[in-house]
N, C-alpha and C positions, 0 to 999 in steps of 0.2 A: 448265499448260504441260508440254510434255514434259521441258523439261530440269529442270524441278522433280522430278521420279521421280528423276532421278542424283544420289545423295548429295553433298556438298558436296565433299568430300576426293576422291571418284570421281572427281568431274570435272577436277580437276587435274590429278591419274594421267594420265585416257584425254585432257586436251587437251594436259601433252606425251608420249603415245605417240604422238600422233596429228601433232604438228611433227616428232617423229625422223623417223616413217616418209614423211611429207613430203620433207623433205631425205635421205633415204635412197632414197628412189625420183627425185626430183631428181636426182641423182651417178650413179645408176647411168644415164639419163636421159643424162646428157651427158657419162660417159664412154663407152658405147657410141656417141654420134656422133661424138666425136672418134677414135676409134680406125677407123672406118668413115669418116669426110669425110677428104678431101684438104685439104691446107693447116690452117691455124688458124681457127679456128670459137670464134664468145663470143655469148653473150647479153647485149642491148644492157646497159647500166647504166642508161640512162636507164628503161625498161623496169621494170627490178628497183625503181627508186627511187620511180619512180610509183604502183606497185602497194603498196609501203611505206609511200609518201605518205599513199596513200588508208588503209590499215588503221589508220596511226597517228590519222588524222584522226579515224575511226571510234571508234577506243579513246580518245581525251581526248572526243568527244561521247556515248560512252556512260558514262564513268566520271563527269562531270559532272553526266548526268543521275539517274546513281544515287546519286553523292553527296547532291544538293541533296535528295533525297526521304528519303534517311536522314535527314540534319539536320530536315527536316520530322515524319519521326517521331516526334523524342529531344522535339523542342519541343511537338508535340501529347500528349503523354505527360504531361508538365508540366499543360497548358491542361486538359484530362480531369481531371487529379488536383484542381486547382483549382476547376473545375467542380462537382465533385462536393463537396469540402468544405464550399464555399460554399453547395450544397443544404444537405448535412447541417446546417449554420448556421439556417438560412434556417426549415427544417423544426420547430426550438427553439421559433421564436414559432407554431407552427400549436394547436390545441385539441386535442383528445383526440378521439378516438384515431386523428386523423392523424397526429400528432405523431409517435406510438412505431412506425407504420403505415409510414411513408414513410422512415422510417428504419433499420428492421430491412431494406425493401427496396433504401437503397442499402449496408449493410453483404455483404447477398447476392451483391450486382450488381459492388461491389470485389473482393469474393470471386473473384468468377465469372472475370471480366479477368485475375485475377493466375493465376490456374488455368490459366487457359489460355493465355498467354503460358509460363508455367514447364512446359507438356509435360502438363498433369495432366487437364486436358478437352480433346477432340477442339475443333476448332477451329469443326467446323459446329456442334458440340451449344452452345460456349459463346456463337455468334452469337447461335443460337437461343434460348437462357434468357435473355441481354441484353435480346432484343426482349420477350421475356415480360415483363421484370421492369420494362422501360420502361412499358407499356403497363400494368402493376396503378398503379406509379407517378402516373402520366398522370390512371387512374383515382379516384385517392382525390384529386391535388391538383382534380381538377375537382368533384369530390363538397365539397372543404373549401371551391373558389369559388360554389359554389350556396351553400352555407349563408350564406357572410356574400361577398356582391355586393362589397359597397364597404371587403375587406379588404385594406390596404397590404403587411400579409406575407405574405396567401396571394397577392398579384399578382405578389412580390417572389420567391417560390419558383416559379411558374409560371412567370418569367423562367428563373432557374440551371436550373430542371427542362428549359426547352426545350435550352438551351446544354449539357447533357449529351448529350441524345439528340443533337444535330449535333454533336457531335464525336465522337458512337460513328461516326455515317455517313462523316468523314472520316478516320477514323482504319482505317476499314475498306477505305474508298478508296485511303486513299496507299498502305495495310501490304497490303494482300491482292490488289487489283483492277489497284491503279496499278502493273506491274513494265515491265522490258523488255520490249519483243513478241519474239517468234520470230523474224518477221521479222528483226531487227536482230542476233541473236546466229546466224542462218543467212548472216548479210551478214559477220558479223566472223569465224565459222571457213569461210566460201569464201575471203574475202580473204586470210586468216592460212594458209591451208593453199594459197592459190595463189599467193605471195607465198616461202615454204617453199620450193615448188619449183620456181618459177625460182632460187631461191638454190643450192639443191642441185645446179641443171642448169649454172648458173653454175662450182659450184666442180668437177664434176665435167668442163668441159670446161678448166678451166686445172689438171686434173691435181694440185693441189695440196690436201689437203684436211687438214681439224685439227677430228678428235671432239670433243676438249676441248670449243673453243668453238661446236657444231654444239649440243652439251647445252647449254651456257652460254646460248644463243641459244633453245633450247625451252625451257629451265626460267622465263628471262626473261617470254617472252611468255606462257608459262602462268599465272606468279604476276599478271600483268595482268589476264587474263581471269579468272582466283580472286578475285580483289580484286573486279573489278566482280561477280561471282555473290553475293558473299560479303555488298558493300552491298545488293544485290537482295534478299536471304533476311531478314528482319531479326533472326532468332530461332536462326541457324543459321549454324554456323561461326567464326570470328575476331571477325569483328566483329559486336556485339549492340546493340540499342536496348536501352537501361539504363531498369529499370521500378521503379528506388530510388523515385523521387515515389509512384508507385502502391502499393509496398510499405508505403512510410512511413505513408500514409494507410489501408492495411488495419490496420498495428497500432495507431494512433490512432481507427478507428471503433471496433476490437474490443475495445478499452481501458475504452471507455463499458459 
């Protein structure tokens, strides 16, 4: 997405330079018509309240929705880690040498997650080794259920092994694929910026006007819209999906 290219912290910057100049262009906006109309000139309240109506609505239905997908993260994080240990478990009772086979692959494969969640592999190259390492995985437990058809632990690991590989697909889902659309954050700075300046056109035709809280009013609505970016990034910024469980479990494979 495009707004993903604007660093985290940028975007706060440029969304309140972008409310100043709003209500800076607002005031100037209505105090040139008050000074040019005759008699007393306002912009409705009702007008201003509606259009605020609608932004605020906008901002508890996007922050909600990026909330609830953070929380889905923190928890798949968790269900992944689990997943996986439970292979590694599970891999204990297999024969030789799928045993040590399947297991040096998912020590790789921990590896690979925490890599690149912490900044250290590109985030296509560590999609890409996951599927690799799925797929050798995949391999040997199919190889360990040919040999013995009617084995209870190779069926048992075939199980956790499938429940790994669907939670790498949702977890890629929620954290990479599933964000805000465009659309919705092109809907929240029209309204936020068109909302601005009726305000500014407001204050500029009752002549009376206070910077203080004009800043007070952009740093506001900025830190709202920081907040929802900042749930949307999950890796970037203030708020972070916490990969303690994932950690935990790479120094417990690497132990072995």
């Amino acid at each position: 997405m495009i707004i993903d290219s604007v660093p985290i912290w940028g975007l706060l910057a440029a969304t309140i330079a972008l409310v100043v100049v709003a209500l800076e262009l607002g005031f100037r906006m209505g105090r040139r018509h008050q000074l040019r109309a005759e008699g007393k000139t306002e912009v409705s309240g009702a007008m201003v309240g509606a259009t605020m109506g609608l932004l605020a609505f906008m901002l508890a239905f996007t922050f909600n929705a990026a909330a609830g997908r953070h929380e889905a993260r923190k928890a798949m994080v968790v269900e992944e880690a689990n997943a996986i240990d439970q292979t590694w478990l599970r891999a204990g009772l297999l024969v030789e040498p799928y045993r040590t086979g399947i297991r040096g692959l998912l020590k790789d494969y921990v590896d690979v997650r925490v890599q690149a969640v912490a900044g250290k592999v590109p985030l296509a190259d560590a999609l890409r080794q996951s599927v690799i390492l799925q797929d050798r995985m995949w391999t040997m437990a199919e190889a360990a259920g040919r040999q013995d058809p009617g084995s209870i632990s190779t069926g048992l690991l075939i199980q956790s092994l499938n429940e790994v590989i669907d939670l790498h697909v949702k977890r890629v889902t929620v954290a990479v694929r599933n964000r805000i659309p465009e659309t919705i954050w092109a809907a929240l700075y029209l309204l936020m910026l068109s909302g601005m300046l009726m305000m500014g056109t407001q204050v500029g035709l009752s002549g009376k006007r206070h910077v203080g809280m004009e800043l007070a009013l952009a740093v506001s609505f900025s830190i709202v819209l920081f907040v929802i970016a900042d749930l949307d990034r999950p890796q970037e910024g203030l708020i972070n999906v916490s990969q303690q469980a994932m950690v935990e479990l790479q120094a417990r494979l690497n132990a072995h």
